[in-house]
PQR file of N, CA, C, O and H, with PARSE charges and radii, in Angstrom:
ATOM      1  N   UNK A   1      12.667  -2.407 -41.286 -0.4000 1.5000
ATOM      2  CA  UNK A   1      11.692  -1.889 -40.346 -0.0000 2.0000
ATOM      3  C   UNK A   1      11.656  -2.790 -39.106  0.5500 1.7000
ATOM      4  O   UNK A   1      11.571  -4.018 -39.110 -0.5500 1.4000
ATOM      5  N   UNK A   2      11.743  -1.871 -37.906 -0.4000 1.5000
ATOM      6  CA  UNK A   2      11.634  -3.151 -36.475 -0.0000 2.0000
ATOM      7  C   UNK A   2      10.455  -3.443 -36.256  0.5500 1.7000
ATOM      8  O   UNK A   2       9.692  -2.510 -36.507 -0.5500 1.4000
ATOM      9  H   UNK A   2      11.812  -0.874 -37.903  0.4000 1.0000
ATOM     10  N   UNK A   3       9.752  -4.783 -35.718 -0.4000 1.5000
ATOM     11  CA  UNK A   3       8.861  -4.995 -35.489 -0.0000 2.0000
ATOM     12  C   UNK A   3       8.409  -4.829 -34.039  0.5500 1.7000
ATOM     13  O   UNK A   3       9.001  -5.686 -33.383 -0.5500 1.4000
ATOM     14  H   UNK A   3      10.372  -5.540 -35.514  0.4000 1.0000
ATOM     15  N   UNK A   4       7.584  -4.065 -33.230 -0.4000 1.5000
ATOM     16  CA  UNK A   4       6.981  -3.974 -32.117 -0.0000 2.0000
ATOM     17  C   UNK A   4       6.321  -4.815 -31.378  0.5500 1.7000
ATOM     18  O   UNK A   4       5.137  -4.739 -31.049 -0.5500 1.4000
ATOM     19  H   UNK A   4       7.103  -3.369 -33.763  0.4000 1.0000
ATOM     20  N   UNK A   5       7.332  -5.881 -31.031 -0.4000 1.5000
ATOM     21  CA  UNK A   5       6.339  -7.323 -30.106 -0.0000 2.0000
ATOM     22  C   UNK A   5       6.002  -6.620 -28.651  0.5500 1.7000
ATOM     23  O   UNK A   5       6.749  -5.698 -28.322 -0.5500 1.4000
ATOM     24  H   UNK A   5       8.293  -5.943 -31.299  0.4000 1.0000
ATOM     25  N   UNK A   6       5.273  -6.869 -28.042 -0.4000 1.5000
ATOM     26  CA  UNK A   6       4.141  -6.981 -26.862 -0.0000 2.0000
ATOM     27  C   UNK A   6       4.258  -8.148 -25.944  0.5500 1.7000
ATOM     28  O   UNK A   6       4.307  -9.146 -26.662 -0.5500 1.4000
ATOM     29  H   UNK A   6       4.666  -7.618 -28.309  0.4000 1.0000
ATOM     30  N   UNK A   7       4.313  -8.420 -24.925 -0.4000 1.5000
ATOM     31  CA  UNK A   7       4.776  -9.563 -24.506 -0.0000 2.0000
ATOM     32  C   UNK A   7       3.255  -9.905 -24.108  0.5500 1.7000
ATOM     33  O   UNK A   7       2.448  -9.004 -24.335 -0.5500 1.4000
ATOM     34  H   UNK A   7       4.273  -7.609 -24.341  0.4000 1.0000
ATOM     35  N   UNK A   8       2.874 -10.831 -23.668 -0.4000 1.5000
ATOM     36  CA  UNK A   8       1.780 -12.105 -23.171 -0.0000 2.0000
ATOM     37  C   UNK A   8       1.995 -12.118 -21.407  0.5500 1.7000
ATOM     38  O   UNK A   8       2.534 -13.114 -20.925 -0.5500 1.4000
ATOM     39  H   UNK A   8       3.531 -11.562 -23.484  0.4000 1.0000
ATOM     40  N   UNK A   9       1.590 -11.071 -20.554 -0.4000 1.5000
ATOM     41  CA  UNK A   9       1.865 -10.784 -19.058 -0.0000 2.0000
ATOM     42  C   UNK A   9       1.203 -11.806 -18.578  0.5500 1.7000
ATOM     43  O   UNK A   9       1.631 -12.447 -17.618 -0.5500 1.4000
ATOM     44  H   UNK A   9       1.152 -10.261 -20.945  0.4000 1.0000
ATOM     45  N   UNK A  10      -0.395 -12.200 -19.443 -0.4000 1.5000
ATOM     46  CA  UNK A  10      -1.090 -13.174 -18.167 -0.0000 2.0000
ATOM     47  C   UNK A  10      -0.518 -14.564 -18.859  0.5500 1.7000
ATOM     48  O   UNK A  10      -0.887 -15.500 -18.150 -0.5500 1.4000
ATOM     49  H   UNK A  10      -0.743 -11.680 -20.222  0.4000 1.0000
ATOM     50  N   UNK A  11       0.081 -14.928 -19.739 -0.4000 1.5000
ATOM     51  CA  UNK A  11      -0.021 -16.019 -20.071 -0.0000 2.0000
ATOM     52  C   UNK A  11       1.623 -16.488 -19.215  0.5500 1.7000
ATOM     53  O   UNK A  11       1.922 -17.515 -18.607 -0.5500 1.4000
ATOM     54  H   UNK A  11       0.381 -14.168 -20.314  0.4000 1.0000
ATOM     55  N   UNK A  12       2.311 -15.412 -19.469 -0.4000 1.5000
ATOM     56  CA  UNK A  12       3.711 -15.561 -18.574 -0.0000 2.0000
ATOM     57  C   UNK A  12       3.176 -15.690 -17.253  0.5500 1.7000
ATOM     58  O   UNK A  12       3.252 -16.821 -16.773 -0.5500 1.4000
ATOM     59  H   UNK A  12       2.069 -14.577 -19.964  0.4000 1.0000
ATOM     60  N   UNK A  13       2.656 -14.803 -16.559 -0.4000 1.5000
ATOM     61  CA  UNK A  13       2.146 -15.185 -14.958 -0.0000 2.0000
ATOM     62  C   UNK A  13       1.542 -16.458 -14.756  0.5500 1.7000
ATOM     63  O   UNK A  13       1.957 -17.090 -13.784 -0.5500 1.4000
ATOM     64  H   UNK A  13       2.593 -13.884 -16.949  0.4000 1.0000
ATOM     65  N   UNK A  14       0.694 -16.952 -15.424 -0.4000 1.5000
ATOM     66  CA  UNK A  14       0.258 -18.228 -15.319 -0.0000 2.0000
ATOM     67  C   UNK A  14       1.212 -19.160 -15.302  0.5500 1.7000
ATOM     68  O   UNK A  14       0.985 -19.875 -14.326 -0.5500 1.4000
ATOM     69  H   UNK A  14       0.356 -16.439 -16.214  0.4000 1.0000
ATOM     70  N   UNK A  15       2.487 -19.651 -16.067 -0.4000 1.5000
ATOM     71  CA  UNK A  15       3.559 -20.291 -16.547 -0.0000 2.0000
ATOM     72  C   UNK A  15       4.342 -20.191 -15.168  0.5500 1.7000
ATOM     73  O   UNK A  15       4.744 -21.241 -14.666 -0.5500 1.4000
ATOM     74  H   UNK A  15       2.671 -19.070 -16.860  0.4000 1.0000
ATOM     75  N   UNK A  16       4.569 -19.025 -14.554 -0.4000 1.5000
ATOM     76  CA  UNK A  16       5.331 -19.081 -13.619 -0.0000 2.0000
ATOM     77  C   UNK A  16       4.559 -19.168 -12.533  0.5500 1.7000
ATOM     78  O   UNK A  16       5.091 -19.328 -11.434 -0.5500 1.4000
ATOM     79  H   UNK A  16       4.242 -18.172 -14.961  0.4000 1.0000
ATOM     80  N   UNK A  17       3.196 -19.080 -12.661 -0.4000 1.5000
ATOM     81  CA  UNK A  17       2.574 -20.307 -11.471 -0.0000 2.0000
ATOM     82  C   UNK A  17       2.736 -21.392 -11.218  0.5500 1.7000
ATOM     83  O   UNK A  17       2.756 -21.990 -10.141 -0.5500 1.4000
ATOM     84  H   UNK A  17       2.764 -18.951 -13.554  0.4000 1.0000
ATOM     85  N   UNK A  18       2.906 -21.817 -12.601 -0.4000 1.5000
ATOM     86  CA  UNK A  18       2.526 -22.965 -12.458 -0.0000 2.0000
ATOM     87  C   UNK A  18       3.338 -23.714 -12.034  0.5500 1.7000
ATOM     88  O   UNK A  18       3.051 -24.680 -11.327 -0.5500 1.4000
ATOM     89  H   UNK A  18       2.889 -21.332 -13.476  0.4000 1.0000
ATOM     90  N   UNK A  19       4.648 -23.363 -12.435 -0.4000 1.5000
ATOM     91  CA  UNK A  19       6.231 -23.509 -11.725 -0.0000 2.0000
ATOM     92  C   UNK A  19       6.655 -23.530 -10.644  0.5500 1.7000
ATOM     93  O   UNK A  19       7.490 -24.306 -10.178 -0.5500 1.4000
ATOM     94  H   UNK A  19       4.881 -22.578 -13.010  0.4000 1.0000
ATOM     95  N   UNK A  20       5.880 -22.302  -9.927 -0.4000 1.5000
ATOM     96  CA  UNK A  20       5.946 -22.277  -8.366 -0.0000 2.0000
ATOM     97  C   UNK A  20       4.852 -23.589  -8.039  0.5500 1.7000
ATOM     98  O   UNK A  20       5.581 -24.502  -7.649 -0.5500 1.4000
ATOM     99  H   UNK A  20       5.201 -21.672 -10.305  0.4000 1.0000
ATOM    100  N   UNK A  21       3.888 -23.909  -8.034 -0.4000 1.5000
ATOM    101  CA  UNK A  21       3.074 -25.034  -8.014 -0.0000 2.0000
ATOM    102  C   UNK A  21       3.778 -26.147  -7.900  0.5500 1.7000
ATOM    103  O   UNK A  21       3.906 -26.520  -6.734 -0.5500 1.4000
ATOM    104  H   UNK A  21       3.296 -23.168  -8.350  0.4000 1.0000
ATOM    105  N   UNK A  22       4.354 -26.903  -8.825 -0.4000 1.5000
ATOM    106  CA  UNK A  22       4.952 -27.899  -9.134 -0.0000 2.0000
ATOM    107  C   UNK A  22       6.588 -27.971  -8.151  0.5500 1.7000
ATOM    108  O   UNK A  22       7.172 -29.023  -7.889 -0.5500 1.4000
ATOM    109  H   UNK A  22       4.251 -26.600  -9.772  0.4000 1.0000
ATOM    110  N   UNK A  23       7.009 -26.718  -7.787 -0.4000 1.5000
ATOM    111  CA  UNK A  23       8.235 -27.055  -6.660 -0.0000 2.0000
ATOM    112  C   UNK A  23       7.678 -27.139  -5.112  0.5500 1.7000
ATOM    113  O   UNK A  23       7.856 -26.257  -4.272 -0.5500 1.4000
ATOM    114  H   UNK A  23       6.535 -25.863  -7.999  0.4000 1.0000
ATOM    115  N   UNK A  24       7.036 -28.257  -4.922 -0.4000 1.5000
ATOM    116  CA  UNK A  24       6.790 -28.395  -3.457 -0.0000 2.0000
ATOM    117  C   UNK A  24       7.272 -28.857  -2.622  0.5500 1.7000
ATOM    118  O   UNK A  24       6.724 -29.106  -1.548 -0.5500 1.4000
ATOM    119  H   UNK A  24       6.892 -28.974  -5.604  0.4000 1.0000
ATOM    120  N   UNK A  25       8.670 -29.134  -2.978 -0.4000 1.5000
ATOM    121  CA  UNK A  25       9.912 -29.570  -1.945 -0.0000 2.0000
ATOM    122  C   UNK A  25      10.502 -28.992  -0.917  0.5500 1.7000
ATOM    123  O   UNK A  25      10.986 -27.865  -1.020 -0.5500 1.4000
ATOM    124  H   UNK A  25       9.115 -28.932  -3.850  0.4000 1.0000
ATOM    125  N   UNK A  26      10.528 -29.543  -0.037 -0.4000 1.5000
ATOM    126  CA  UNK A  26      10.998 -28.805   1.324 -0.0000 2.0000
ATOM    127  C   UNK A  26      12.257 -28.507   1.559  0.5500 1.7000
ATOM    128  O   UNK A  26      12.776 -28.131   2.610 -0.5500 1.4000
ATOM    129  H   UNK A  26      10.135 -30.459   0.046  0.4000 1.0000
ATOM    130  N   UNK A  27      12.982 -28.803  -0.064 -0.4000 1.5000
ATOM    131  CA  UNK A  27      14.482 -28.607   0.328 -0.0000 2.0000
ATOM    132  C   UNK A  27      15.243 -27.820  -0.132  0.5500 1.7000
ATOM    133  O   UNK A  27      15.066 -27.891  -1.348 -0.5500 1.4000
ATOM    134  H   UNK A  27      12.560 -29.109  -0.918  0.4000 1.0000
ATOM    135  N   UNK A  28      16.495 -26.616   0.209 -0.4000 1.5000
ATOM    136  CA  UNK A  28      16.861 -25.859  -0.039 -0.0000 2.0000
ATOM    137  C   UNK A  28      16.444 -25.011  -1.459  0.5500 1.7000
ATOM    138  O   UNK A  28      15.670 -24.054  -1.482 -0.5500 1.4000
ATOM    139  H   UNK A  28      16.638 -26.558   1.197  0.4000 1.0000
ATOM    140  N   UNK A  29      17.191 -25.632  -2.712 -0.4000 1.5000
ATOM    141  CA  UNK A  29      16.624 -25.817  -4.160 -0.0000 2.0000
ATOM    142  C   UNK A  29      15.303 -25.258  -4.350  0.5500 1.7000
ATOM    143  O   UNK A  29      15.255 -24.320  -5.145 -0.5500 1.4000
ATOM    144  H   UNK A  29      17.820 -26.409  -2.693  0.4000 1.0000
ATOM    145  N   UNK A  30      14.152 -25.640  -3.770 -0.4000 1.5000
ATOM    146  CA  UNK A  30      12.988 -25.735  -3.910 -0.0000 2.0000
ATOM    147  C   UNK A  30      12.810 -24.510  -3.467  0.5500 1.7000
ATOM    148  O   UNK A  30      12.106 -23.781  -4.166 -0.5500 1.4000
ATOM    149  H   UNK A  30      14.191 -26.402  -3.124  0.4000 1.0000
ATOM    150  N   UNK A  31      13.225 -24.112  -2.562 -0.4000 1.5000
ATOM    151  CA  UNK A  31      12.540 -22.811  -1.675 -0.0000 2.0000
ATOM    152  C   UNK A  31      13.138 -21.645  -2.158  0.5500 1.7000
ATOM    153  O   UNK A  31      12.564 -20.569  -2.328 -0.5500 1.4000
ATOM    154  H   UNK A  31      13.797 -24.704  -1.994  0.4000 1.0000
ATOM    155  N   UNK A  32      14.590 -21.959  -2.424 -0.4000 1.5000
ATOM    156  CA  UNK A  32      15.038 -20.514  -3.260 -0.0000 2.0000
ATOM    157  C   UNK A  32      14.331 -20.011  -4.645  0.5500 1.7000
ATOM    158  O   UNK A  32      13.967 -18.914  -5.068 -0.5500 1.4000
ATOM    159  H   UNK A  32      15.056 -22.833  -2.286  0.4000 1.0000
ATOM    160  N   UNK A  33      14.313 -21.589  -5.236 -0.4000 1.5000
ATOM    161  CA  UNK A  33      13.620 -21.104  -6.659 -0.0000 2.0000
ATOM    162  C   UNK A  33      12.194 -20.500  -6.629  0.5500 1.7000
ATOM    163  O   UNK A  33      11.753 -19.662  -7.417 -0.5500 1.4000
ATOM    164  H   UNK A  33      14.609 -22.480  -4.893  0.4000 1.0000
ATOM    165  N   UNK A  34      11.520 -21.095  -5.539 -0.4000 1.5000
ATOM    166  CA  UNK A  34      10.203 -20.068  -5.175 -0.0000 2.0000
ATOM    167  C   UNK A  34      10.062 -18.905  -4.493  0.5500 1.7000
ATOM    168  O   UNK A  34       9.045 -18.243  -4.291 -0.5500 1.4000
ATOM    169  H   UNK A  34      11.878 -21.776  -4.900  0.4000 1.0000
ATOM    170  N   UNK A  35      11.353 -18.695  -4.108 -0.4000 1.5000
ATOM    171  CA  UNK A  35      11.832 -17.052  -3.754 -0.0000 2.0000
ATOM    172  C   UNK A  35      11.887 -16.386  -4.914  0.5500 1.7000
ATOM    173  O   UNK A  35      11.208 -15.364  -5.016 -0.5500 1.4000
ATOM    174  H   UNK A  35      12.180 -19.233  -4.272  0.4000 1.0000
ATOM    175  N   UNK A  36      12.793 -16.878  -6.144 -0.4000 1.5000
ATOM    176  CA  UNK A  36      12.726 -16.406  -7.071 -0.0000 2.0000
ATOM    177  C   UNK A  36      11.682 -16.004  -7.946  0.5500 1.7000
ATOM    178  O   UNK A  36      11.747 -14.979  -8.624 -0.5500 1.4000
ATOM    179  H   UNK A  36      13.344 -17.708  -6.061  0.4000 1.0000
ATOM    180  N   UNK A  37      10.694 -16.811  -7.946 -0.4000 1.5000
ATOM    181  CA  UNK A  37       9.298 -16.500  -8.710 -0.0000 2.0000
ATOM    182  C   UNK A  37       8.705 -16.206  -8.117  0.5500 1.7000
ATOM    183  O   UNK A  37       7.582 -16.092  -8.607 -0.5500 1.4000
ATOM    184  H   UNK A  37      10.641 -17.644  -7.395  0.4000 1.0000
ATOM    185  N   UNK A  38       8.814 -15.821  -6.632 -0.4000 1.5000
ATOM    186  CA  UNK A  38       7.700 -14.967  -6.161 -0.0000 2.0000
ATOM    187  C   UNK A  38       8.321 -13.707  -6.987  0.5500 1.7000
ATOM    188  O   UNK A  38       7.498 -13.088  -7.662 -0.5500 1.4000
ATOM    189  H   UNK A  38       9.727 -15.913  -6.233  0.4000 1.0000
ATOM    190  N   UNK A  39       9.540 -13.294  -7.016 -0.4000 1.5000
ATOM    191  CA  UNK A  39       9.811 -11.639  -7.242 -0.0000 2.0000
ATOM    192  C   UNK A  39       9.723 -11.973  -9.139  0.5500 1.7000
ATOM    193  O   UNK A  39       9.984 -10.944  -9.761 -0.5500 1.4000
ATOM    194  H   UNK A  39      10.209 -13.797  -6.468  0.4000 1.0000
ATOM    195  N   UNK A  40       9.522 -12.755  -9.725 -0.4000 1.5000
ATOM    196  CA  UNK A  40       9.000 -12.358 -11.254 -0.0000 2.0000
ATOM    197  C   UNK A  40       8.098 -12.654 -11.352  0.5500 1.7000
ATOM    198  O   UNK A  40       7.607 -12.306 -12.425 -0.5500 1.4000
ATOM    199  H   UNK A  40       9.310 -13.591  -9.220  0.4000 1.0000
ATOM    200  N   UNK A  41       7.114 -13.520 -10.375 -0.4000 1.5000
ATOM    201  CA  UNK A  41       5.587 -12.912 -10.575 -0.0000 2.0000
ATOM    202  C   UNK A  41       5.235 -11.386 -10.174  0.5500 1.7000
ATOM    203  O   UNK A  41       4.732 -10.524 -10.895 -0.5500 1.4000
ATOM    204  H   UNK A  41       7.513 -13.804  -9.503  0.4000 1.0000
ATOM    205  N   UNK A  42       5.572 -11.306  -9.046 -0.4000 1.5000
ATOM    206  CA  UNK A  42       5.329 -10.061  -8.676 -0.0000 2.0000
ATOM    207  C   UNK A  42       5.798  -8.761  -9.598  0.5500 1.7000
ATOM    208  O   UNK A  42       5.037  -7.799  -9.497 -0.5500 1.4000
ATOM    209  H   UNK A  42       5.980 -12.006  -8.460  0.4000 1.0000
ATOM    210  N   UNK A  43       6.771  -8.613 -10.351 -0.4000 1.5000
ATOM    211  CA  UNK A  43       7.199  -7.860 -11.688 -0.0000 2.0000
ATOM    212  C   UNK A  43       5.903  -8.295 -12.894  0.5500 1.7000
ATOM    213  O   UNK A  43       4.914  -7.571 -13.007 -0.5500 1.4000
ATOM    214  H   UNK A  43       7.389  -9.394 -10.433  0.4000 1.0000
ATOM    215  N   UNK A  44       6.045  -9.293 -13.562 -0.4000 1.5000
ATOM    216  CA  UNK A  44       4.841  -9.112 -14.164 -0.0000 2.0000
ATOM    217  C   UNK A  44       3.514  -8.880 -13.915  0.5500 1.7000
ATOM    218  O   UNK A  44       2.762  -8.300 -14.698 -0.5500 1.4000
ATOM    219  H   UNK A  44       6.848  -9.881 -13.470  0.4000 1.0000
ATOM    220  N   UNK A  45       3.176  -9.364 -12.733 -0.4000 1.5000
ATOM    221  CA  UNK A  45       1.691  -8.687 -12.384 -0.0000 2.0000
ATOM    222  C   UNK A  45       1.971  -6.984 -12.410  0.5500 1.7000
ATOM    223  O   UNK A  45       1.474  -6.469 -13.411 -0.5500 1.4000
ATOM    224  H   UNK A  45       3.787  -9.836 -12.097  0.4000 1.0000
ATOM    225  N   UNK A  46       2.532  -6.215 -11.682 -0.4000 1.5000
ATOM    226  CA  UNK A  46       2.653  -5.371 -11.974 -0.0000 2.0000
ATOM    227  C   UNK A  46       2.854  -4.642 -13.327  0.5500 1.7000
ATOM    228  O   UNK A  46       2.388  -3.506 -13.415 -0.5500 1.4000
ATOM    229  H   UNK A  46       2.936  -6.634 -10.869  0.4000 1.0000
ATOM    230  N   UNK A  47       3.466  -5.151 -14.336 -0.4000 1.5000
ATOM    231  CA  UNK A  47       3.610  -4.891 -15.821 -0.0000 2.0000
ATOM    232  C   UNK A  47       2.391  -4.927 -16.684  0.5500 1.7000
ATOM    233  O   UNK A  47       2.060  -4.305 -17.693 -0.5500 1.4000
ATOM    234  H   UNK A  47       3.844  -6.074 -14.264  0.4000 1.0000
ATOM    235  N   UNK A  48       1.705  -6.064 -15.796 -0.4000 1.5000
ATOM    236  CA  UNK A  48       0.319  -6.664 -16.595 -0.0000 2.0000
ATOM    237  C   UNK A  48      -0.652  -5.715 -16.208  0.5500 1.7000
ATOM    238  O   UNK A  48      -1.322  -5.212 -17.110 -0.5500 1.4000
ATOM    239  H   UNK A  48       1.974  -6.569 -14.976  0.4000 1.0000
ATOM    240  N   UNK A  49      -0.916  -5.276 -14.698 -0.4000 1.5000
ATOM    241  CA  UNK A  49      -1.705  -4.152 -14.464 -0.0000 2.0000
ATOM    242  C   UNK A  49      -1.183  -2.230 -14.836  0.5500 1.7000
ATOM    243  O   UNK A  49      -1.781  -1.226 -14.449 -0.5500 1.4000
ATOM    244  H   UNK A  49      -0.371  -5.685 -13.965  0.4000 1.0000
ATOM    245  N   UNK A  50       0.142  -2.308 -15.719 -0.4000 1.5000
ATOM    246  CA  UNK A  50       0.371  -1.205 -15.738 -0.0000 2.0000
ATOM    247  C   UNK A  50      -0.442  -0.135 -16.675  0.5500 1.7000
ATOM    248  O   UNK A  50      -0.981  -0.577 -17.690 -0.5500 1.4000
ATOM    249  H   UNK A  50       0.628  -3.124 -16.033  0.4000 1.0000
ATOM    250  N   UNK A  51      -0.521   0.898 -16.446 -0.4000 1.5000
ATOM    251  CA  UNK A  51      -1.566   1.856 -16.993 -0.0000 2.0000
ATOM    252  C   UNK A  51      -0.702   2.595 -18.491  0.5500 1.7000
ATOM    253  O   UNK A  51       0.432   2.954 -18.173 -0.5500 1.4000
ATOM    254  H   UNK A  51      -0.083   1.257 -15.621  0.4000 1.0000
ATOM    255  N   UNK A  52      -0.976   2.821 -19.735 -0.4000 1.5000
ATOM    256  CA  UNK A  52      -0.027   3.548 -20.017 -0.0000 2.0000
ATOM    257  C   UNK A  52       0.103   5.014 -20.022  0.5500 1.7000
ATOM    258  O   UNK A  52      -0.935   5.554 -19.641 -0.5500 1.4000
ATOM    259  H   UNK A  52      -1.898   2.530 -19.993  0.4000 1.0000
ATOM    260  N   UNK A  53       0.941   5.737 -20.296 -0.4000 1.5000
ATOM    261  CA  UNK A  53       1.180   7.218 -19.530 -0.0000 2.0000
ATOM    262  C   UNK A  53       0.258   7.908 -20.550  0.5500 1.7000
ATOM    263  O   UNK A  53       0.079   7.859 -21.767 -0.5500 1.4000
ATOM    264  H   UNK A  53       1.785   5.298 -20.606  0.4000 1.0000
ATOM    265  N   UNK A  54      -0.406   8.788 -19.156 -0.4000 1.5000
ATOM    266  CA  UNK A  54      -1.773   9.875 -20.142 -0.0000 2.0000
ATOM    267  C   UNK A  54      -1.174  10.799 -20.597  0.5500 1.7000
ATOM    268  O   UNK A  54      -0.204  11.381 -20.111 -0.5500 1.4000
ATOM    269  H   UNK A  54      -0.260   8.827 -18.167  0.4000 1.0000
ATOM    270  N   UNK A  55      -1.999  11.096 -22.067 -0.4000 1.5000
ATOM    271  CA  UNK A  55      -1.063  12.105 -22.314 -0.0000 2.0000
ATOM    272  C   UNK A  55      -1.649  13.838 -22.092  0.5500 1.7000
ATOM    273  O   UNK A  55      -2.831  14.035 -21.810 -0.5500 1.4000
ATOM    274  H   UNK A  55      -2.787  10.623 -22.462  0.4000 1.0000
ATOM    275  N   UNK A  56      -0.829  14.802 -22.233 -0.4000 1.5000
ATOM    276  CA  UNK A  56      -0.913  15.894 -21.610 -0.0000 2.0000
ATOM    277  C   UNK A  56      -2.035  16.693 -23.120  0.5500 1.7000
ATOM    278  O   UNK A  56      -1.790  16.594 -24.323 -0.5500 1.4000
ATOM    279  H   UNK A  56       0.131  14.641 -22.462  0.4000 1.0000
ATOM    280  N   UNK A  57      -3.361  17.513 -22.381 -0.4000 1.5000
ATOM    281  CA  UNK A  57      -3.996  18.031 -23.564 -0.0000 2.0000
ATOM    282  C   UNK A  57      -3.481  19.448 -24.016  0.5500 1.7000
ATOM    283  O   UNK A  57      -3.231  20.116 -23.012 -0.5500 1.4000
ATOM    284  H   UNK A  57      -3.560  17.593 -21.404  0.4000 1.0000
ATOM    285  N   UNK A  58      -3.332  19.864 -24.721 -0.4000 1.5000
ATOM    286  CA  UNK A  58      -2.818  21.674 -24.569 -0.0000 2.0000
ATOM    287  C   UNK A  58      -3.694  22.400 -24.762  0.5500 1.7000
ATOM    288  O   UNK A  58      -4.152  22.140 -25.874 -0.5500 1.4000
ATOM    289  H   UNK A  58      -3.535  19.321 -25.536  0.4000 1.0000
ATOM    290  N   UNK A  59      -4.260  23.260 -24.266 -0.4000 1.5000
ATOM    291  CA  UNK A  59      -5.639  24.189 -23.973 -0.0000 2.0000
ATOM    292  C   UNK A  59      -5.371  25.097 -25.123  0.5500 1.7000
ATOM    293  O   UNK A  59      -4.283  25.093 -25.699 -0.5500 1.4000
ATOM    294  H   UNK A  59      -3.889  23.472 -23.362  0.4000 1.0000
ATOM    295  N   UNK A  60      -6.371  25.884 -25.465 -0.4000 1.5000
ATOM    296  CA  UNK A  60      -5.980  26.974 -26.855 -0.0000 2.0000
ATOM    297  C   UNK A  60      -5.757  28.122 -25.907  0.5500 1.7000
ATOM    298  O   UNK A  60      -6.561  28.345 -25.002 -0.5500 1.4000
ATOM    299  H   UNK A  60      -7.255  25.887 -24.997  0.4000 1.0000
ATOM    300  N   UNK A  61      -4.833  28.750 -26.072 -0.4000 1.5000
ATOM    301  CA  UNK A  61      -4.876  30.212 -25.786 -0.0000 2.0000
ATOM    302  C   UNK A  61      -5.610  31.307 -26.382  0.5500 1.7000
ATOM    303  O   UNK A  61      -5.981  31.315 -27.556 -0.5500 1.4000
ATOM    304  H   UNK A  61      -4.180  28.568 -26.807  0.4000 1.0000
ATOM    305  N   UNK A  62      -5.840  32.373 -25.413 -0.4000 1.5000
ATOM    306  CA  UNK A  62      -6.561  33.006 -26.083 -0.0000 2.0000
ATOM    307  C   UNK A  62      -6.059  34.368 -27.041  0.5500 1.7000
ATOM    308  O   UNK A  62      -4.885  34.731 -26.960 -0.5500 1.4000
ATOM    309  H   UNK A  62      -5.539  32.367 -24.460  0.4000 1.0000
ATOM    310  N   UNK A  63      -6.772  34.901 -27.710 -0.4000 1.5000
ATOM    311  CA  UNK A  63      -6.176  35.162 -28.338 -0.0000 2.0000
ATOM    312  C   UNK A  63      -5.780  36.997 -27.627  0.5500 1.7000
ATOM    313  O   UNK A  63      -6.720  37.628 -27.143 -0.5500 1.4000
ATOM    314  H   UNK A  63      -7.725  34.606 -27.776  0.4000 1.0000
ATOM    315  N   UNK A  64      -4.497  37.569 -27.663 -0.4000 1.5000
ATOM    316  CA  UNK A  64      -3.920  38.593 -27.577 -0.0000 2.0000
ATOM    317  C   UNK A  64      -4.378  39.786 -27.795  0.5500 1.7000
ATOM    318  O   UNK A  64      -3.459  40.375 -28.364 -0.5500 1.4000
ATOM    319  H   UNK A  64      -3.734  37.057 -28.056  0.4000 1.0000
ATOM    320  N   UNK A  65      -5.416  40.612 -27.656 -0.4000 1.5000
ATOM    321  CA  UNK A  65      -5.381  41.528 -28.734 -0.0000 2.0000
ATOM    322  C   UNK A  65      -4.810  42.892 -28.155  0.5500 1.7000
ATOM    323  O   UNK A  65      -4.676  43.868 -28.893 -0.5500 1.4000
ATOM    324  H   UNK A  65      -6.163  40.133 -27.195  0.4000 1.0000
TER
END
């Protein structure tokens, strides 16, 4: 049987704050890698605020006569 893991969005967003935080170097290295975590914070926030899909109700028909 597979097991259905869930990932941890705010605890990952936080982590890769904190990452961006800690590279405050003005030098090449530094600035790409915070290019980089801007665009996987920005993916998980979005993941973290995602809604999941509503589902569709089916009305009764009536009946034929």
């Amino acid at each position: 049987m597979e097991r259905l893991l869930t990932s941890d969005f705010s605890a990952a967003r936080l982590h890769l704050e904190r990452a961006y935080h800690y590279l405050r170097g003005n030098d090449e290295t530094s600035r790409d890698a915070c290019d980089a975590l801007d665009l996987l914070i920005e993916a998980v926030v979005e993941e973290e605020h995602r809604r999941p899909a509503a589902g569709v109700l089916e009305f009764p028909q009536p009946a034929v006569r």
